[in-house]
N, C-alpha and C positions, 0 to 999 in steps of 0.2 A: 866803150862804156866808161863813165867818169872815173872808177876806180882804180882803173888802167893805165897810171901816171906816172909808170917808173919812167924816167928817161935815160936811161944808164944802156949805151950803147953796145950793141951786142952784133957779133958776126952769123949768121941764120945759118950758115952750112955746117960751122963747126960746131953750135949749138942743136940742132936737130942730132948732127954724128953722135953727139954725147947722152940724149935726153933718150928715157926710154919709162916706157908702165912699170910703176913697180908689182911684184907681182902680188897676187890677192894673196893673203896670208890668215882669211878667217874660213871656219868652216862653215859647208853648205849649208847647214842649217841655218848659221848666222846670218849668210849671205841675202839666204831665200826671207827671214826675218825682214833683214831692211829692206828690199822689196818691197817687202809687203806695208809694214811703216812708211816707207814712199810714198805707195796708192794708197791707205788712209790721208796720210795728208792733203795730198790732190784732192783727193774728191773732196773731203772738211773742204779746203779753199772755196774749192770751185761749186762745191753746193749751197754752203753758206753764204757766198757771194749772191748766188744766183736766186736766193730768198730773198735778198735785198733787193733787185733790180728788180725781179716778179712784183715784190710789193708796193715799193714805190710807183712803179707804172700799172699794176692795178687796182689800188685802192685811192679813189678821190682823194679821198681825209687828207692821205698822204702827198698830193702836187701845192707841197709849199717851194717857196726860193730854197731855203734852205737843205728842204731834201732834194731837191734835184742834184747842189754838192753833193749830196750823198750818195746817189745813185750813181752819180759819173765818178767817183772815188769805188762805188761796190764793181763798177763795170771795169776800172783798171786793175784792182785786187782780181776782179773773174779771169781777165786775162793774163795776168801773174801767175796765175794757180795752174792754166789751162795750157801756155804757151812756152813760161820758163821752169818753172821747178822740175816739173819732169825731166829736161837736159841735164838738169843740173844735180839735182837727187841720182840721178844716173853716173854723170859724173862722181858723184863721192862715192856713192858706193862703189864704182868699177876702181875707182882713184885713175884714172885717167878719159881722156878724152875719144868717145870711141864713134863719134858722127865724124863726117866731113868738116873741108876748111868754109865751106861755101854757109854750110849749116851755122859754123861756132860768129863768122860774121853776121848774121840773120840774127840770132839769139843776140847779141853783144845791140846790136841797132833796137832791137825790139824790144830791149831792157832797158836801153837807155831813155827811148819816150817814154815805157810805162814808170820807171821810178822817179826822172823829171816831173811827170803828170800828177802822181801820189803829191809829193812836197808842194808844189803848188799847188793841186789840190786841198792839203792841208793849212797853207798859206790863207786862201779865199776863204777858206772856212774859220777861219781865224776872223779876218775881216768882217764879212760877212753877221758874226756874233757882237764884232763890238757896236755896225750899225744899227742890231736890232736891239741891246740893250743901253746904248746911249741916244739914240733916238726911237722908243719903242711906239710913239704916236704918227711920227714919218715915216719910218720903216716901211708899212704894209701899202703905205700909198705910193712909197719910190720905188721898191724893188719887189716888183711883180716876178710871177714862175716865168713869165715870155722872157724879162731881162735878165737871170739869173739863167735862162737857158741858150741865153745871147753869150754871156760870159762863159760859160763853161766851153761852146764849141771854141769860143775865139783861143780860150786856153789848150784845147787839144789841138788847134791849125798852128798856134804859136811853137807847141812842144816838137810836134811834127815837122816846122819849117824850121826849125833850131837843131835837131839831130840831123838833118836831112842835110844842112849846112856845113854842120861837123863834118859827119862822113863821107860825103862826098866833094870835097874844097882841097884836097890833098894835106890834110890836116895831121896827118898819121905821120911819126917820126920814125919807125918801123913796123911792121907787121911779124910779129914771131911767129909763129902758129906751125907747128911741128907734128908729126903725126903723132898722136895722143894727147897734143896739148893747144891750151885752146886761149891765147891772150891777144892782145891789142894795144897798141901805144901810140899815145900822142905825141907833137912835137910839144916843144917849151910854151910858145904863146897859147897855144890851143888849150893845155894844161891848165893853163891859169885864167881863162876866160871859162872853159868851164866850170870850174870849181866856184868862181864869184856867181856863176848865172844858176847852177844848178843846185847849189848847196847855201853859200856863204848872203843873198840875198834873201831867198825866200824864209829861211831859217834867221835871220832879222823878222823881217814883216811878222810871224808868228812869236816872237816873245815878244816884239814890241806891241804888239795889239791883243796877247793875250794876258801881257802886265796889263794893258788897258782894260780885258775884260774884267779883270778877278778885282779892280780895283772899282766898279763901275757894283758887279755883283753884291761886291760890301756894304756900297753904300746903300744898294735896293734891299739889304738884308735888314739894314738898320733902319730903312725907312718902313717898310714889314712890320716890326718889332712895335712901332713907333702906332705904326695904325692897328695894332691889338691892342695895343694900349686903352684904345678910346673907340667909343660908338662909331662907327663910321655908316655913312647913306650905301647905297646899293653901286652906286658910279666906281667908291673908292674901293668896295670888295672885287670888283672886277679888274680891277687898275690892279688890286695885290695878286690877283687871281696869274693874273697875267705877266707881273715881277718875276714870281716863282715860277712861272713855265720857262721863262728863259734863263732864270738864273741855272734850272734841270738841265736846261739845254747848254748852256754854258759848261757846266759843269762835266755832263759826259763827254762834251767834244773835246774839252780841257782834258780828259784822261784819257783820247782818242789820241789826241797833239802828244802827251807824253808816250805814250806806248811806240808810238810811231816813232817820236825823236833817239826811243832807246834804243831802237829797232834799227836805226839811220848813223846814231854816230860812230859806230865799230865799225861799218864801212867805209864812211868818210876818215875816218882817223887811219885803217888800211889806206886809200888814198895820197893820204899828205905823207906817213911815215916809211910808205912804200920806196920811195927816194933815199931815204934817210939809211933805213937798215934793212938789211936781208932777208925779207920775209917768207916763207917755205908758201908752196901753192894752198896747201891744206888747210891756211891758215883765211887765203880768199876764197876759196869756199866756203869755210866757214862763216864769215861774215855776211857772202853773198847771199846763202840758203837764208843766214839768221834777220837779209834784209827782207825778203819773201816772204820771210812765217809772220812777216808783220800784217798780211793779206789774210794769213787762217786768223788771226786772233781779232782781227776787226768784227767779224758778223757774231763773237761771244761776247763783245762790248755791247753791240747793240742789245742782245739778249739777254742781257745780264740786269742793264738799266732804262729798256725799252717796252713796259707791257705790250705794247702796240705792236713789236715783231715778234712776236710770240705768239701773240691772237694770230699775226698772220700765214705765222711758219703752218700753226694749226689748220687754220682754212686751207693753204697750198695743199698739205699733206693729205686733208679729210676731200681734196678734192671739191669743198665747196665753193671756190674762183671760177667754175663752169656753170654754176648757176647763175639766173637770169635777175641782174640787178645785184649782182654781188659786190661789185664795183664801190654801193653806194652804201655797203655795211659800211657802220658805226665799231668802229678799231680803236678809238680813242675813248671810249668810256673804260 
């Protein structure tokens, strides 16, 4: 996993003879508490997630380009919520490592596609916003839901063929992995090509094209502004009608992209300073879990500035998605 950068050479026998669980030091009650905070989290992730991907795949309204990003970002957070936090919430609360070596390698590969897949996902989404608000007349004639469902798999075979490279190429400068503990390292070169491919690119492409958006936004604001001003025909109410849907859109994914990037930089900054100074485990846990909860907090975004998943959360739960022509309810009014 990318955060896994120390390269400070270690002897694995004398390190294992030394390393051991510290022992749990809180009481049962507390214990059984975070448990239970655990399984709240999970399910929030992985239910919320899972309203997203229900929705978008059954309600028409919803098979735009744009939410199909959305859907293949809710379906990485589903697998985030499903696949890794549980290891991991496990891991903090026990404060050590209590699966298998075979397991901590699995989790390490399977974290590494899904949080590559999120930033580049967040990347396209970025993109994606500034083609629909600097060419908002092209847009709907270039980039169909078929070609934005082209891009998306290409981006999950690429993230797939890019980990799959990593860990399997003999890329690994040591393997520590001690009973209770659960790490991974790269050699030098492997270091620093991930770090440019996995972090240091795609986090470009996103502020350079969401400077683009917010600057693109302003001017539809003032042009907005501009046609209140004055009687306008019916052609140019639709033209504003239509500013304003993207500028909304703009706008939430723009506080999607920051939540995420807050979410993303205390783990990259463990990464680069993990070399540097001495950092206790407790401390990459923490960052790790805090990259994860980036997954629960996405479907409260949506909810928060999406009437349309809220209508939908509602239809899932009342069960009315089983009725006949459900599909083709109106979610958008």
């Amino acid at each position: 996993m990318h955060v896994l950068m120390n390269l400070t050479e270690f002897n694995q026998s004398d390190r294992c003879k030394n390393f051991s669980c510290p022992e749990r030091s809180v009481s049962p009650a507390v214990y059984i508490l975070l448990y239970v905070c655990s399984a709240a989290v999970v399910l929030v992730t992985v239910c919320g997630n899972l309203f997203i991907i229900i929705s978008v795949f059954h309600f028409k309204q919803l098979h735009t380009p744009t939410n199909m990003l959305v859907l293949s970002l809710a379906m990485t957070d589903f697998f985030i919520g499903a696949l890794l936090m549980p290891p991991v919430l496990i891991w903090i609360t026990e404060s050590c490592w209590i699966f298998d070596k075979s397991y901590c390698i699995i989790s390490f590969i399977i974290a590494s596609v899904l949080t590559t897949l999120s930033i580049y996902h967040i990347a396209l989404i970025a993109v994606d916003r500034y083609l629909a608000l600097s060419n908002p007349f092209l847009y709907p004639n270039t980039i169909s839901t078929r070609t934005m469902s082209i891009v998306v798999s290409s981006n999950w075979c690429a993230c797939l063929a890019y980990t799959t490279t990593v860990y399997f190429n003999g890329s690994f400068k040591s393997s520590v992995i001690c009973p209770g503990e659960c790490h991974l390292f790269l050699n030098e070169v492997w270091s620093v090509i991930d770090l440019v491919i996995t972090f240091i690119f795609p986090l470009s492409v996103i502020i350079i094209f969401y400077t683009l958006v917010f600057v693109i936004a302003k001017k539809h604001a003032t042009a907005i502004r501009e046609l209140n001003n004055h009687t306008r025909p019916k052609t140019q109410k639709i033209t504003s009608h239509s500013m304003k849907s993207e500028r909304k859109a703009a706008k939430v994914l723009g506080i999607l992209v920051s939540v995420f990037i807050m979410c993303l930089l205390p783990y990259y900054s463990y990464s680069l300073l993990g070399d540097l100074i001495e950092l206790q485990p407790v401390t990459f846990q923490k960052v790790l879990i805090g990259l994860y909860l980036n997954s629960t907090i996405n479907p409260f975004i949506y909810a928060l500035f999406y009437p349309w998943f809220r209508r939908c959360i509602k239809l899932i739960i009342t069960l009315r998605i089983f009725q006949t022509d459900s599909a083709l309810i109106n979610i958008l009014i």
